[in-house]
C-alpha positions in Angstrom: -7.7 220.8 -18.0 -6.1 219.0 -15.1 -4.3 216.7 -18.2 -3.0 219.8 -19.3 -1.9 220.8 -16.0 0.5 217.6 -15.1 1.3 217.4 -19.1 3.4 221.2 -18.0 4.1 220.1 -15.0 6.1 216.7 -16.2 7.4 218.7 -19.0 8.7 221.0 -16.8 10.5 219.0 -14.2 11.9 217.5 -17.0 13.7 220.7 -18.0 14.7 221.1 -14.3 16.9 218.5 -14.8 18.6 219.3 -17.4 19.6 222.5 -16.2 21.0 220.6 -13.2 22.4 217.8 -14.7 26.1 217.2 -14.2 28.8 219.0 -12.1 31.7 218.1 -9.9 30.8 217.9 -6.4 32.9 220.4 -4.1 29.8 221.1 -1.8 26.8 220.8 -4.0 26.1 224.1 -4.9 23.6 224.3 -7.9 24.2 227.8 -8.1 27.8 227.5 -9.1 27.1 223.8 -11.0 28.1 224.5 -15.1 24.5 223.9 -16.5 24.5 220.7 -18.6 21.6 222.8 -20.7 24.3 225.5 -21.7 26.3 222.9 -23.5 24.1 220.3 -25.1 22.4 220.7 -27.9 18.8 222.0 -28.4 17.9 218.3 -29.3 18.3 215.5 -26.8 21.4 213.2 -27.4 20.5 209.9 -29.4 20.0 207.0 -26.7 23.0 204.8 -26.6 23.5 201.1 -26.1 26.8 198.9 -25.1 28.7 198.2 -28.1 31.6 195.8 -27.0 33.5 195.5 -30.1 33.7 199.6 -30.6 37.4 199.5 -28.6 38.2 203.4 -29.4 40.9 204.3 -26.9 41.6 208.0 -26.5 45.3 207.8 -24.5 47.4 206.2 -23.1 46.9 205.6 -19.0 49.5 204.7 -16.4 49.0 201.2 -15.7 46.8 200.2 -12.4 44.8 197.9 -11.4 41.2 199.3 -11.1 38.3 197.7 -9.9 34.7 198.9 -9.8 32.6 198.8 -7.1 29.1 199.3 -8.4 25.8 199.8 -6.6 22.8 197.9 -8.2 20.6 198.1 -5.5 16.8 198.2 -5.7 16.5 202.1 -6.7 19.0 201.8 -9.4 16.2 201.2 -11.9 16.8 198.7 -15.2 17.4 201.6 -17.6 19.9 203.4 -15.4 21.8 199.9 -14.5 22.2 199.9 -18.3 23.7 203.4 -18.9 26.1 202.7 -15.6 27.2 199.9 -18.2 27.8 202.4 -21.1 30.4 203.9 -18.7 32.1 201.4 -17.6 32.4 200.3 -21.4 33.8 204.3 -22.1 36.4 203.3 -19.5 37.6 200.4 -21.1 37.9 202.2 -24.4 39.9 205.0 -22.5 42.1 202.9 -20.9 45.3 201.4 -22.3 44.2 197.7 -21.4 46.8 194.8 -21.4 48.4 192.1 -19.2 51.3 194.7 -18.8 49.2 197.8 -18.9 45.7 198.4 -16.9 43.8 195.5 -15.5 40.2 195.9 -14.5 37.9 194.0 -12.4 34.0 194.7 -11.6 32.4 194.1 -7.8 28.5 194.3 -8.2 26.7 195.1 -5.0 23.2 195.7 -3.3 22.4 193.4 0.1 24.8 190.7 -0.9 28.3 191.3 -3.1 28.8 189.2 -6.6 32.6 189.9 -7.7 31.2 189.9 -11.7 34.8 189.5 -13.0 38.9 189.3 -11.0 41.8 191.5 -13.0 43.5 188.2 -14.2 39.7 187.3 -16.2 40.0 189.2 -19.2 43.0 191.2 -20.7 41.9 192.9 -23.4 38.9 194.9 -24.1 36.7 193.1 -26.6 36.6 190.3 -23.8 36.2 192.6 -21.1 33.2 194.5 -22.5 32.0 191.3 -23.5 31.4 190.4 -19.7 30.1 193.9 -19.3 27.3 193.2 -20.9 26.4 190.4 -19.1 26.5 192.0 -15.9 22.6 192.3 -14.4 21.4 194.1 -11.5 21.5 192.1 -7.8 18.4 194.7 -6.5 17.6 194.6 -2.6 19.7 197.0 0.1 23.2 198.7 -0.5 26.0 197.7 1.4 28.7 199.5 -0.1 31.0 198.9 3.3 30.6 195.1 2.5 31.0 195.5 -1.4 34.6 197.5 -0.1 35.5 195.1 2.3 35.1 192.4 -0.3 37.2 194.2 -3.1 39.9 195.1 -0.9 40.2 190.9 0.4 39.5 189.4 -2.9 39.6 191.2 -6.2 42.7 193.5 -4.9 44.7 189.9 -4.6 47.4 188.8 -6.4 45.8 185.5 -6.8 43.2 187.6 -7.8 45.2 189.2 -11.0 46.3 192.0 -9.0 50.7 193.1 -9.6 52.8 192.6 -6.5 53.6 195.7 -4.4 57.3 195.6 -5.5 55.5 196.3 -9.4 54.5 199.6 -8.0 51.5 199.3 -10.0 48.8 201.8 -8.2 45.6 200.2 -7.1 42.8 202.1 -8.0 38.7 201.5 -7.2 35.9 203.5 -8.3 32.7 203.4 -6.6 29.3 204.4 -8.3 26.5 204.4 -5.7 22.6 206.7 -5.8 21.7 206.1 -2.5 23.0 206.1 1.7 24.7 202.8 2.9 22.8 200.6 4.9 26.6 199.6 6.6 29.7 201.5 7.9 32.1 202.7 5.2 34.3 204.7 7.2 36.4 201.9 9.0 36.6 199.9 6.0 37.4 202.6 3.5 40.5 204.2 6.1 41.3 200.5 5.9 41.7 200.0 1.9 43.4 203.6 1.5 46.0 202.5 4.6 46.6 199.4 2.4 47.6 201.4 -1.2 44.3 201.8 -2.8 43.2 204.6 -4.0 39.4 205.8 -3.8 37.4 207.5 -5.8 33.6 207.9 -5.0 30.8 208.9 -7.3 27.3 209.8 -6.3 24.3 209.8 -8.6 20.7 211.3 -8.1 20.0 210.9 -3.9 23.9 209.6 -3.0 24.3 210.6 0.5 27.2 213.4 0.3 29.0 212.2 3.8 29.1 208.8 2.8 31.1 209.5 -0.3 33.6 211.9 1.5 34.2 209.4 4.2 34.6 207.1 1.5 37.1 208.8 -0.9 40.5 209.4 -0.9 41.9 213.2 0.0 41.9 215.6 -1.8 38.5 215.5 -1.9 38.0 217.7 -4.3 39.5 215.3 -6.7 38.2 211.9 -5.4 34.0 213.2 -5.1 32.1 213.2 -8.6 28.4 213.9 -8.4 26.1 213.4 -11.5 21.6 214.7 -11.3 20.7 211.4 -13.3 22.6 208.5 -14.2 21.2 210.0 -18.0 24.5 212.0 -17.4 27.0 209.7 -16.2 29.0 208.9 -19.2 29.8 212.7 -19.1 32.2 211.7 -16.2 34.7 209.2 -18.3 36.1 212.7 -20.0 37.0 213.7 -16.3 38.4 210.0 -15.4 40.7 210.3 -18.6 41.9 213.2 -17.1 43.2 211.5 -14.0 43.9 208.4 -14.8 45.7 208.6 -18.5 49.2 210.1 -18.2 51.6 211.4 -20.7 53.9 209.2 -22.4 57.3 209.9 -21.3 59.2 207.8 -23.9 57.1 210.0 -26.5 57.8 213.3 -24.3 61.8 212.6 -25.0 64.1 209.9 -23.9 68.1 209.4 -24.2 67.7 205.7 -24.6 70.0 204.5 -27.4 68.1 201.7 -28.4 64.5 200.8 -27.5 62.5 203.5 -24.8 60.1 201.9 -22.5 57.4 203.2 -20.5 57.2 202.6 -16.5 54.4 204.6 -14.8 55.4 208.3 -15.1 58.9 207.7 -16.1 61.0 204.8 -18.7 64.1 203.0 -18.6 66.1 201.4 -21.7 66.6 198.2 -23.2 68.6 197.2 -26.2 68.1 195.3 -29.4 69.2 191.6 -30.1 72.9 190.9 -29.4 73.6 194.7 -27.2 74.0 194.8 -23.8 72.8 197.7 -21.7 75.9 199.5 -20.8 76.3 200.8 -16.8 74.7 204.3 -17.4 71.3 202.8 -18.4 71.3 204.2 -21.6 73.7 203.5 -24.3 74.3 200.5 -25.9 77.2 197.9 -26.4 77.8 195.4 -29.1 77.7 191.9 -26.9 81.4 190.4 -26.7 81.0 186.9 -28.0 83.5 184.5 -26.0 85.2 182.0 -27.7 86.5 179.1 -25.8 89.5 176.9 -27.0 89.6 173.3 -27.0 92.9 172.0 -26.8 93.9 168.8 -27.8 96.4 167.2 -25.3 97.5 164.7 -28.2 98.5 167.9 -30.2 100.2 169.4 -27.6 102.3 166.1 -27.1 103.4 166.0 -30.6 104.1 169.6 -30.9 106.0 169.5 -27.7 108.4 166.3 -29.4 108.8 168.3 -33.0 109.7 171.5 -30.7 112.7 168.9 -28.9 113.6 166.9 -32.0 114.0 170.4 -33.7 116.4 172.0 -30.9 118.6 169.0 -31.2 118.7 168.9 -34.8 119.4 172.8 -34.3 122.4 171.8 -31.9 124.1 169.2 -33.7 124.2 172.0 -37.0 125.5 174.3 -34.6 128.3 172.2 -33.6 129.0 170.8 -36.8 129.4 174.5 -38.2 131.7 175.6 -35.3 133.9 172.5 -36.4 133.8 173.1 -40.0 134.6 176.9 -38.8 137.7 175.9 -36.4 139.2 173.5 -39.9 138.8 176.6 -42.3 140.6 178.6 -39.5 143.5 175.7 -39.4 143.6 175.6 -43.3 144.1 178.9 -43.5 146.9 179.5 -40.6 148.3 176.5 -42.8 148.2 178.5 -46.2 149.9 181.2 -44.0 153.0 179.5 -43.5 153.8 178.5 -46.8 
């Protein structure tokens, strides 16, 4: 009997949390949550595992440089570490990864702070997802203040992979943490945002809701995510592609002449092979070739002595002609007379 008992029991608490599984955090309030139960299926979802060669991106994202800050402290059990994989792997595949585009770096954290890969380590995805999976759990405490600290000083560095400011590239970091820090994370968070980076904090299963708010950039509202399990917490990469994956504007309309290229949330032109960009930035204009004349001095000498030798042969049949002319003009005063 008392089998039975904790048989409903377990059955039922498991229900429980599907019905509160995922919603975004604006004061947790499970009355008003969307119920995770009202949109699955009736079956469970088949259990996934890290693929890194399934690169499937679904837009195109402004290009930042994003690091993860990611809690694998001792509650964070095996199972969960692994599905905080799958999503970081479903933000690869959304982002538009490239040395020009997004660049992405990983800080692991629990007591102690492992930086598991820098922005310049790996510039496409297969790579990237590669390393993903061979990320493992550090267990022990959580300080996420230290694990902030350290991205901001040394994966946020240009040594470190990260574009110079005048790139106006932003600089992005998402935490994922379940539990309260064991260290301040107000100082150091005012700290990162006051130095361009931009904060988003998500909180799974017992995340302590103050910490993430002090945490996060404002507005709030769209810098707090809070996921039940860590079963859910792939359902928040549709909510990240939101945010971070802009429309194209070269593909929204352009008056480029020539060749339209993207630039954050706006383009400028270029032209093809042998155009020049003309001063209004958009049209195009065929490139003057210059064409510089050698002249031979020896040339110049000789044509310069035909030139003379010419004028005086000119001269002399000039005069000749005007004394021919002044005889005819005798001859015929002579004929005259006769």
């Amino acid at each position: 009997m008392k089998s039975l008992f904790w048989s409903l029991f377990y059955c039922a608490s498991l229900l429980l949390s599907d019905v509160l599984a995922t919603y975004h955090l604006s004061g947790v309030d499970p009355v008003s949550a969307q119920s995770f139960a009202q949109t699955r299926n009736i079956a469970r979802p088949p259990h996934r595992t890290l693929n890194p060669a399934k690169t499937d991106s679904q837009c195109r994202s402004r290009p930042l440089d994003l690091v993860f800050i990611i809690d694998s402290s001792r509650s964070v059990r095996p199972g969960e570490f692994e599905k905080v994989k799958i999503f970081l792997a479903d933000m690869v595949d959304t982002l538009d990864v490239g040395p020009d585009a997004t660049r992405v770096a990983v800080v692991n954290y629990a007591s102690t702070v492992k930086i598991e890969f820098l922005l310049k380590d790996h510039l496409n995805k297969p790579d990237m997802k590669q390393a993903i999976t061979r990320i493992e759990p550090l267990a022990a405490g959580t300080m996420t203040g230290l694990a902030i600290k350290t991205a901001m000083n040394e994966a946020f560095t240009e040594q470190s992979g990260a574009r110079p400011r005048s790139r106006n590239i932003s600089k992005v970091a998402i935490i994922v943490t379940d539990g309260r820090p064991q260290d301040q994370v107000e100082e150091v968070s005012a700290t990162a945002r006051a130095s361009g980076i931009e904060i988003y904090a998500v909180g799974v299963d017992r995340a302590d809701m103050r910490s993430l708010q002090l945490m996060a950039s404002i507005p709030l509202d769209d810098h707090v995510f809070y996921v039940e399990t860590y079963g859910v917490i792939e359902k928040l990469t549709s909510k990240f592609r939101e945010t971070l994956c802009g429309l194209d504007p070269c593909a929204m309309g352009h008056e480029c002449d020539h060749i339209c290229v993207n630039s954050n949330a706006s383009y400028y032109c270029k032209c093809r092979n042998g155009y020049i960009l003309n001063t209004d930035k958009k049209t195009c204009s065929l490139k003057q070739v210059k064409v510089e004349v050698v002249v031979d001095p020896c040339k110049c000498e000789a044509r310069l002595a035909f030139q003379k030798q010419t004028q005086t042969a000119i001269q002399q049949l000039t005069a000749r002609l005007a004394d021919v002319t002044g005889r005819v003009e005798q001859l015929e005063n002579m004929v005259g007379r006769v």
